[in-house]
C-alpha positions, -999 to +999 in steps of 0.1 A: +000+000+000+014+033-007+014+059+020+005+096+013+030+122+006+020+154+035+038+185+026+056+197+060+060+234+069+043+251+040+016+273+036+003+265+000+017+251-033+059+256-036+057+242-069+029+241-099+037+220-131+020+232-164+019+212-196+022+232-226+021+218-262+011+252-279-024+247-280-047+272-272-060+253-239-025+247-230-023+281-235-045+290-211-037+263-189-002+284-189-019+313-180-040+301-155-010+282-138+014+315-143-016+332-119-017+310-092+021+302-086+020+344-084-007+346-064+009+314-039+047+326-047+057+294-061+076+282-085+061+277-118+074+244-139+063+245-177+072+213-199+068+210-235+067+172-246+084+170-283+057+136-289+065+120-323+035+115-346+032+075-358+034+093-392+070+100-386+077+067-381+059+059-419+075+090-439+111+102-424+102+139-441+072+140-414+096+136-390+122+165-400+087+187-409+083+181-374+112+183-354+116+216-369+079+226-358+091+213-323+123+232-322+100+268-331+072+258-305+100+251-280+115+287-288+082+306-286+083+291-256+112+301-240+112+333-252+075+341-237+088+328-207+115+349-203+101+381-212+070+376-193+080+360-159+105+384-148+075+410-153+052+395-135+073+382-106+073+349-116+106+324-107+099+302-139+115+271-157+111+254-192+118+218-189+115+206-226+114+169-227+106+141-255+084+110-254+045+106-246+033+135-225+015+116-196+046+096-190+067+133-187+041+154-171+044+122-143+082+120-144+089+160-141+063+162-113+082+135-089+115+145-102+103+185-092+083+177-063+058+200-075+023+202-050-001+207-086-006+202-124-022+226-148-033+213-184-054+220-209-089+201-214-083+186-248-111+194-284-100+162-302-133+146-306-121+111-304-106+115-263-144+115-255-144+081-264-113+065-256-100+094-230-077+124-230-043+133-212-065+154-183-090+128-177-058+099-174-037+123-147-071+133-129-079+093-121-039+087-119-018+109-107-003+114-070-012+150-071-044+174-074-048+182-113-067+211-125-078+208-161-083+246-175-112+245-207 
């Protein structure tokens, strides 16, 4: 049986992990999370998952196409970050990572010790039927998950 983790000697959230993959409810998933690690003055984690397509693995110019996409996302990325944190009083990291999100989003959180995770509710119609990243780390994961529309 596994025993509870109790946080000791805080008052509120020290860390919040965000999943971002550049859509617009990670978007404002990122948002949302960037407000309430100001608001709780913690540390706000934000982890881009490079996820390879199953088309890459059929056509090797899908992959470059999208490496290349994952390279630009991943610079957007930083560079919003870095612009916008300092401004709002954020202390901010990009963790950029590759492989399936859930398995990351799960890995970063223990390695981190972060108290939360943020992400995005997903519009692909087809996770209504056989279940979305959110809906997988709300019945799964170790931590409370907030899942921003």
């Amino acid at each position: 049986m596994e025993t509870a983790r109790f946080e000791l000697g805080n008052d509120g959230p020290t860390g919040i992990l965000v999943g971002v993959d550049g859509s617009e409810t990670s978007l404002r998933a990122a948002a949302y999370a960037a407000g309430l690690a100001r608001r709780q003055g913690a540390k706000l984690i934000v982890l881009y998952v490079r996820a390879a397509p199953v088309t890459s693995m059929v056509v090797p110019e899908a992959a470059v196409a999208m490496d290349q996409t994952h390279d630009q996302l991943a610079e957007e990325l930083r560079q919003q970050l870095e612009e916008n944190a300092p401004r709002l009083g954020l202390r901010a990291e990009l963790v950029i990572r590759s492989g399936n999100p859930y398995a990351e989003l799960l890995r970063v959180a223990e390695e981190r010790k972060v108290d939360a995770i943020v992400v995005g509710a997903s519009t692909q119609a087809g996770h209504r039927l056989v279940g979305s990243l959110a809906a997988k780390l709300v019945r799964h994961a170790a931590w409370p998950v907030t899942v921003v529309p």
